[in-house]
N, C-alpha and C positions, 0 to 999 in steps of 0.2 A: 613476542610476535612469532607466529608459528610461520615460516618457509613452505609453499606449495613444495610436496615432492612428486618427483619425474618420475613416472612408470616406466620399467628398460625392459623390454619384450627378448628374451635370447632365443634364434632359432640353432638350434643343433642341424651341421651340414657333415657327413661323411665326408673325409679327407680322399680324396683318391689318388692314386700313387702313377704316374707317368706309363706306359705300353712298357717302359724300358726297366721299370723298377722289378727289383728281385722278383719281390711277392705276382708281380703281374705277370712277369717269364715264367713263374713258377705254374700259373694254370693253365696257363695254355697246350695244344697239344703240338707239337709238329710233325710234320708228313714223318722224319726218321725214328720219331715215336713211336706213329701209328704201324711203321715197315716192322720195328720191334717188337712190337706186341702180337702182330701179325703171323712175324716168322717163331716166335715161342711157341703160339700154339697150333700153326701146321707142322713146323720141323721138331718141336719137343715132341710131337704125338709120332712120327715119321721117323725121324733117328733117334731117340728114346736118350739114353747115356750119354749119345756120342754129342748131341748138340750142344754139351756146356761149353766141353773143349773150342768148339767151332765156333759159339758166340762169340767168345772171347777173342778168338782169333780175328773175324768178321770186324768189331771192331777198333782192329789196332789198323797203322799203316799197312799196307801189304810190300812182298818182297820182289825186287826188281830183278832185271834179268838185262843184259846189256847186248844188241847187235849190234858188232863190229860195219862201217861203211864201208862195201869196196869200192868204194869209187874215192873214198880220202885216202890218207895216210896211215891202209892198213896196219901195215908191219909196225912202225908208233904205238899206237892205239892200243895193240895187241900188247907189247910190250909193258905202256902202262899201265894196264888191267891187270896181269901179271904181279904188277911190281906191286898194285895195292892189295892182291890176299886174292883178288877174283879167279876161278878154276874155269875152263872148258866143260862146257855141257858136252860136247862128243865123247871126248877123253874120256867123263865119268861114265858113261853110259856103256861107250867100250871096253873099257876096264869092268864094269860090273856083268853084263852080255858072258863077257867071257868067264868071267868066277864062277856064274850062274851054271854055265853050260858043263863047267868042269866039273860043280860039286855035284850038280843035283839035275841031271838030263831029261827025269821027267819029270817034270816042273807042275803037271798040270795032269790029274787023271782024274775023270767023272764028271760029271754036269754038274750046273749050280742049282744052288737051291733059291729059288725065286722067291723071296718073303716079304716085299714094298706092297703088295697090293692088296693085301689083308688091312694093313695099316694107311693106306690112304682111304681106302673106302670106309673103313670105321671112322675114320676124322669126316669125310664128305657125310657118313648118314650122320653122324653126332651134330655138327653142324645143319643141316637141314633139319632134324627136329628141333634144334635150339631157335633156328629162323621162324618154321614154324608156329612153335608156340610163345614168343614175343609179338609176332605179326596178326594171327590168329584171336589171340585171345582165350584159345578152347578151353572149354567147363574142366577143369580136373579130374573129374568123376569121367571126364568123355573121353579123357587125352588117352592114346594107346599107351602102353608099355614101352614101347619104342621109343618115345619123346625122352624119358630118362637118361641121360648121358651118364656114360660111362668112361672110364677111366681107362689111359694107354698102359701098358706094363711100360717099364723103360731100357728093359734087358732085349739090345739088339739083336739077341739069339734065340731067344725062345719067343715066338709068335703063333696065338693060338687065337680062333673066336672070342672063346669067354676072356683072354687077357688081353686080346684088345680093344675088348668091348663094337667088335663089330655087332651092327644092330641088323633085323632079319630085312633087306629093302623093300621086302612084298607091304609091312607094315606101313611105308611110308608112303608110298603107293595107295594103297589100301584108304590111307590116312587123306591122301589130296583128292582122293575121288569123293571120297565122303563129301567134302568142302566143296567141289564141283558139284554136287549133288546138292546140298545146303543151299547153293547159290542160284541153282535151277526152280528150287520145288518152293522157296519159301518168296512168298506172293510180298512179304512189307515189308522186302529192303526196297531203297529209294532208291533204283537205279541213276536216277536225276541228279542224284548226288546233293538235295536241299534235306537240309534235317529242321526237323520239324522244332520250336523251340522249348516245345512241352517234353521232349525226350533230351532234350540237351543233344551237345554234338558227338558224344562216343556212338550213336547211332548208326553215324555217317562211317564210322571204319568198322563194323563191327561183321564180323564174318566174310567181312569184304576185300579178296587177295591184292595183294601190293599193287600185282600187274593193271588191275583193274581201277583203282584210285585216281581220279582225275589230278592231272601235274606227275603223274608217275608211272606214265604208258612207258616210258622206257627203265622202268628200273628194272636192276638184273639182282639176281640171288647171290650173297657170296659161295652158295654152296653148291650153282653153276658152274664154279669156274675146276671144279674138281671132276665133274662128269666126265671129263676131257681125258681123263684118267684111266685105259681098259684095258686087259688083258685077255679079252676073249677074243682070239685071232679069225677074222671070217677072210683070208689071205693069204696065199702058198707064204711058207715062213723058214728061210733057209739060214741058218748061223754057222758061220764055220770062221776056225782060228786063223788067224793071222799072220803071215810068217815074216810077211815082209817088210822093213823099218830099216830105214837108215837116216842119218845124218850127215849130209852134203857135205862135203870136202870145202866146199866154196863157203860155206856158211861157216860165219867165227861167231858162237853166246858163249857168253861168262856169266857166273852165276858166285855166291859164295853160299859154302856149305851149309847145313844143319846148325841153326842157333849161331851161325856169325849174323847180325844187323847189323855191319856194315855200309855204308852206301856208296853208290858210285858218283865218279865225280861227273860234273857237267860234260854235257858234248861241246865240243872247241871248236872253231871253225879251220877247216883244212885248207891246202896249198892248194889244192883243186876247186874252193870256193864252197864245199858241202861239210857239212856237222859229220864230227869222228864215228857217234854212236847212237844208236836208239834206244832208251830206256822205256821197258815195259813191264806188267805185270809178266812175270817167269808160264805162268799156264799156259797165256797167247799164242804161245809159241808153240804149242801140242798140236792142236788142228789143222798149222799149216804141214806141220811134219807130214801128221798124219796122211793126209792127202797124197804123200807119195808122187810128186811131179815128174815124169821124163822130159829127156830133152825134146823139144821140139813141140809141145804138147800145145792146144788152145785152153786158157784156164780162163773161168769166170769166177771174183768175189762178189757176189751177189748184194750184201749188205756191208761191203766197203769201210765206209767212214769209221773209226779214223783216219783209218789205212796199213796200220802198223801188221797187222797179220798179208797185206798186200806187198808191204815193202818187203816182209821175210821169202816170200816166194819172188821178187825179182832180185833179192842179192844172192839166191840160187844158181843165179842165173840160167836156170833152164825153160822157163817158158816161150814158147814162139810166136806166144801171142797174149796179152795179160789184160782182160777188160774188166775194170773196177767200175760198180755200179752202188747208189743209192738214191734215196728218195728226193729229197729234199737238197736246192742249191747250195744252200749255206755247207750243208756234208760235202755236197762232192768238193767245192772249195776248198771245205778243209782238204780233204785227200789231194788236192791237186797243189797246195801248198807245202803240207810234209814230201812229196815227192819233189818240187823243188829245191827241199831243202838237202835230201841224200840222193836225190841222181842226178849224177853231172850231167848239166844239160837238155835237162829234162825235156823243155818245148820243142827242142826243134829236133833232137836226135829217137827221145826216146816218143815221147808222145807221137808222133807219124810214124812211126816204123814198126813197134810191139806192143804199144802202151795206149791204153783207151777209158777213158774217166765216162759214165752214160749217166745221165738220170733217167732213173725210172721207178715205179713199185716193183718190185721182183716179183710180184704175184700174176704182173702182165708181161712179161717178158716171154716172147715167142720164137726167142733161135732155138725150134724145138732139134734134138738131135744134134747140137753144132758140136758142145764142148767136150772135150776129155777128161776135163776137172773141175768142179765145181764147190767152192768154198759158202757154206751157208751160216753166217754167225748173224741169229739171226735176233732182234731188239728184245731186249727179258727184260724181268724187275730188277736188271741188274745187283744183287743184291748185298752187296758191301757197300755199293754208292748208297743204295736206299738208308743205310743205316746210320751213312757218314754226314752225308750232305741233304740238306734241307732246298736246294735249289734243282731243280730241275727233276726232283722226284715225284715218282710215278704211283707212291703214296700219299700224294696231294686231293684231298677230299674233292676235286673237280675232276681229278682223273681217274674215279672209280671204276667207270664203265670201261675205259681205255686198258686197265688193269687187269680186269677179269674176262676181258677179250681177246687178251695177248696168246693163250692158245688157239684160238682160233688163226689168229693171223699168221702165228707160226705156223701152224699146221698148213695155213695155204699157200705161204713161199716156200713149204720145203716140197709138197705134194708139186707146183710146176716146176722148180728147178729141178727134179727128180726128170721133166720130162725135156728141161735141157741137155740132158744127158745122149751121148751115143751109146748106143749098146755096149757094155763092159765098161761104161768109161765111169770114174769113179766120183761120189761126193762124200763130204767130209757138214754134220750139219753140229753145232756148237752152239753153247748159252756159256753166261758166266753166273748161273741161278743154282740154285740147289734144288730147285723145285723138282718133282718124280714129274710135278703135271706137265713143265715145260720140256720138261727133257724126256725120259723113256715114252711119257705119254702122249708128247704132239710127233715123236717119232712112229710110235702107233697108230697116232690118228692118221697120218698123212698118209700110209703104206696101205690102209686099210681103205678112201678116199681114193688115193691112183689106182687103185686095183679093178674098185670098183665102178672109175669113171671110164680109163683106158685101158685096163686089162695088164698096166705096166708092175713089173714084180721086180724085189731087189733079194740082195743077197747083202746078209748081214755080216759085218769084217767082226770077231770078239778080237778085239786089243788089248784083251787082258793078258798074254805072253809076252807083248812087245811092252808093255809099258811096265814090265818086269822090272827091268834095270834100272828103270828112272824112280824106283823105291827110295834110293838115298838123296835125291832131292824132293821130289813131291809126296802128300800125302793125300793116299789113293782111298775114297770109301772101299767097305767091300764087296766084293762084284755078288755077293749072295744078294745087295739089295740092289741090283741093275740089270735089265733084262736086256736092251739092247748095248750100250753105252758103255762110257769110263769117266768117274768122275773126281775130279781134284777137288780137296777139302781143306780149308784155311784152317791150318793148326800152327801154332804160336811159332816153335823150332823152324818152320819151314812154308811161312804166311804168305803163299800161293793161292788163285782162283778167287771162289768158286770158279770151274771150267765143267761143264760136261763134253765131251765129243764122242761121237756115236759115224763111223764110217759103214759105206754101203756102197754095192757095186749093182748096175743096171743089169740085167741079166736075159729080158727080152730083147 
C-alpha cells in the first residue's frame, strides 16, 4: 500500500541583519562622512599637499591649552601646571619676540602674493558644471567645453590657469542663459508639471532647472555657497601691519610644547568655591588676544556661547564693562553657568556691576557706535566637530540649506557689528573653519555690504608679524594664501584649531 505523499512548498526569505549589524553600519552614510568627503574635495582642491598633513590632524583629539582662575588658588594651580611639564604661553612668546628681533629685525619685506582665489574659483566653476550637467541632462554633442572638469595641481606654490583648471565663467554663464532660453522658447514643457503617460515621467524633469521643480522652490546649488568667494574690491581697502600685541600680566595659559600629548589634569574645586582652570582648544585663545582690550574699555561678545573666549577677556581683568550675547536661551544659560563656575560670585558682584549675559541675533543688535571692542566668533561648519561627531552636525542631510547659507549669515553679523563699533574702536571677527569662503571671503563680503549700505570703511590689522613668535606652538598656513586674516592649522606635533582671525579697526 502505497502512502499519500505531502507536497512541502519552501519559500526563500532574505535574512536581514538588525540597523546595528556590521554589514548595515557599513552602508550607511553619516553626516561626518558626508563633512569628509566634503572637505577632500573643496580643501584638497584649495590646499593642494598640505591637506593630507591637516586631515590627519582634523581627525585626531585636539590639543588643550589651560586658563589659570584668578579668582581660585592661583599661585597652587600655577605651581601644579608647572610641576606636570606644562610651559607659560607669555614666557614662550617673549623669549621668542625677542630672539626674533635680535636675529633677524627685518622680518618681513614686500607684499604677499595672493594665490587662494585662482583656486577657489576653479573649484566653484568645476563644481557648477558638474551640478549642471547631472541636473540638466544636456546632449553631449550640446555641452560646452567648460562642463569638462579639470584637475587641481597640488603644489601650494605654483598656481596657474591651465594648473588649476580654472574654467572661463563667461562659458557657464553663457551655458544658463542658453537653459533660460530653452525654457522660454520651447512651447511642450508641461509647465503644470503632469507628464503625460505616453512620454513616461523623465519628461517632467527634462530641461527643467531644480529651482523650478515643484517640492524644490527652495533648493540651493552647492555651488552657491562658493560665490560668496571675491576678490574684486569695489571698497577703499586699507592693510597695514600690526605692531601691537601683548600678553596681559594678569593672564596665566599653559600649554605643553611641540609633540608632547600630554593632558592636563581636571579643574578641582578651590577655597574660593570656583574650578582652578579652564581647558580649551589652545587657538581660542588668539582672537581674544588679538582684540587688544584697555583698561576701562566697553567690550561686546557678540556670539558668546560657550563663553570660554568671554571668560579670557574678564580674567584680564581690564574690561569696564563686558556684555556677552547669543541667540538662543539654552547658549546664554550655558554662558551664564561657566561663569558661575570661575567668577567668584558671579550674580550678585559681577553680573550688576560689569557683566551682562543679552539674547539676541547679533544681526539686530542696535547699540550702533557704543563699543570699543567687539569680539565676533561667529557659528561655521565648525570643522573638526563636523568630522568627529555625528550629533549635532551641520552635515546632517536636513541641514543643507542651513549649511550653504552660513555665509551669508556670517557676513550679516559681521557687516552690523562693524557698525557697533565707535570710530577707531576695534573688532576682532573668527571661525574655527578652514574654509577661504567663511573666512577671507564673508570678511569681503561684509566690508564690501557696509560700504555700500553706510558708507562705513575699516582698516585692516595684517597680524602676520605679531603672530611671529607664536610659530613654536601654532601651526600657522601661509599668509601667501590669506588676504585679510591668519589662520591656525591642525598639524599632529602641535593639533590646534582650525582658527581663522582676521582684526580690523573703524576708521570712519
Amino acid at each position: 500500500m502505497l502512502l499519500p505523499t505531502k507536497r512541502i512548498s519552501l519559500i526563500i526569505r532574505r535574512f536581514r541583519h538588525s540597523k546595528s549589524h556590521w554589514s548595515e553600519v557599513q552602508k550607511k552614510q553619516f553626516p561626518k562622512d558626508r563633512a569628509l568627503a566634503n572637505f577632500d574635495d573643496f580643501y584638497g582642491s584649495v590646499f593642494g599637499a598640505r591637506w593630507k598633513s591637516v586631515r590627519v590632524a582634523l581627525q585626531c583629539e585636539h590639543k588643550y591649552l589651560a586658563l589659570v582662575n584668578q579668582f581660585g588658588d592661583t599661585e597652587q594651580t600655577v605651581d601644579q601646571l608647572e610641576a606636570d611639564g606644562a610651559i607659560s604661553l607669555r614666557e614662550i612668546y617673549n623669549a621668542r619676540k625677542n630672539a626674533l628681533a635680535t636675529d633677524n629685525p627685518d622680518l618681513f619685506t614686500g607684499g604677499k602674493v595672493f594665490q587662494m582665489a585662482d583656486r577657489v574659483e576653479a573649484f566653484r566653476a568645476n563644481r557648477q558644471m558638474a551640478e549642471a550637467e547631472s541636473i540638466y541632462r544636456a546632449d553631449p554633442a550640446a555641452t560646452p567645453a567648460g562642463l569638462k572638469t579639470s584637475s587641481t595641481d597640488d603644489d601650494p606654490e605654483e598656481t596657474s590657469s591651465s594648473q588649476t583648471g580654472v574654467q572661463d565663467s563667461s562659458e557657464t554663464v553663457d551655458f544658463k542663459k542658453s537653459l533660460d532660453k530653452t525654457l522660454r522658447d520651447n512651447t511642450e514643457i508641461d509647465h503644470q508639471r503632469i507628464a503625460s503617460a505616453s512620454v513616461g515621467t523623465a519628461a517632467m524633469h527634462e530641461f527643467v532647472p531644480a529651482t523650478k521643480l515643484k517640492g524644490m522652490e527652495d533648493f540651493v546649488f552647492e555651488s552657491d555657497h562658493y560665490k560668496y568667494y571675491s576678490t574684486t574690491t569695489d571698497f577703499p581697502l586699507k592693510i597695514e601691519m600690526e605692531d601691537q600685541f601683548t600678553i596681559p600680566e594678569t593672564l596665566h595659559l599653559y600649554t605643553y610644547e611641540r609633540s608632547n600629548v600630554s593632558t592636563f589634569r581636571s579643574p578641582r574645586k578651590c577655597t574660593t568655591g570656583v574650578l582652578s582652570h579652564f581647558l580649551f582648544d589652545g587657538a581660542s585663545c588668539l582672537p581674544p588676544l588679538a582684540l587688544d582690550v584697555q583698561p576701562g574699555e566697553r567690550v561686546l561678545d557678540a556670539c558668546s556661547a560657550p563663553g570660554g573666549k568671554s571668560l579670557l577677556l574678564l580674567q584680564t581683568l581690564l574690561p569696564g564693562t563686558m556684555v556677552m550675547n547669543d541667540l538662543q536661551e539654552s547658549r546664554c544659560n550655558r554662558i551664564h553657568r561657566l561663569m558661575r563656575q570661575y567668577l567668584y560670585d558671579f550674580d550678585e558682584k559681577w553680573k550688576q556691576k560689569r557683566c551682562f549675559i543679552t539674547q539676541s541675533d547679533a544681526r539686530n543688535l542696535r547699540e550702533y557706535r557704543m563699543y570699543d571692542r567687539v569680539l565676533v566668533d561667529v557659528p561655521c561648519t565648525n570643522d573638526r566637530h563636523s568630522v568627529m561627531e555625528n550629533d549635532n552636525n551641520i552635515f546632517k542631510p536636513s541641514r543643507v540649506k542651513e549649511r550653504l547659507r552660513l555665509p551669508e549669515l556670517q557676513a550679516g553679523i559681521l557687516a552690523n557689528c562693524l557698525q557697533l563699533l565707535r570710530p577707531g574702536g576695534t573688532l576682532v571677527y573668527s571661525t574655527c573653519s578652514l574654509s577661504p569662503v567663511q573666512n577671507d571671503g564673508v570678511v569681503h563680503m561684509a566690508l564690501s555690504n557696509v560700504f555700500r549700505d553706510v558708507g562705513l570703511t575699516v582698516t585692516i590689522k595684517d597680524l602676520s608679524l605679531m603672530m611671529k613668535p607664536f610659530t613654536d606652538i601654532f601651526q600657522f598656513a601661509n599668509p601667501g594664501t590669506l588676504k585679510y586674516g591668519q589662520l591656525v592649522l591642525p598639524f599632529l606635533p602641535a593639533n590646534f584649531g582650525p582658527m581663522y582671525i582676521c582684526k580690523m579697526v573703524r576708521t570712519d
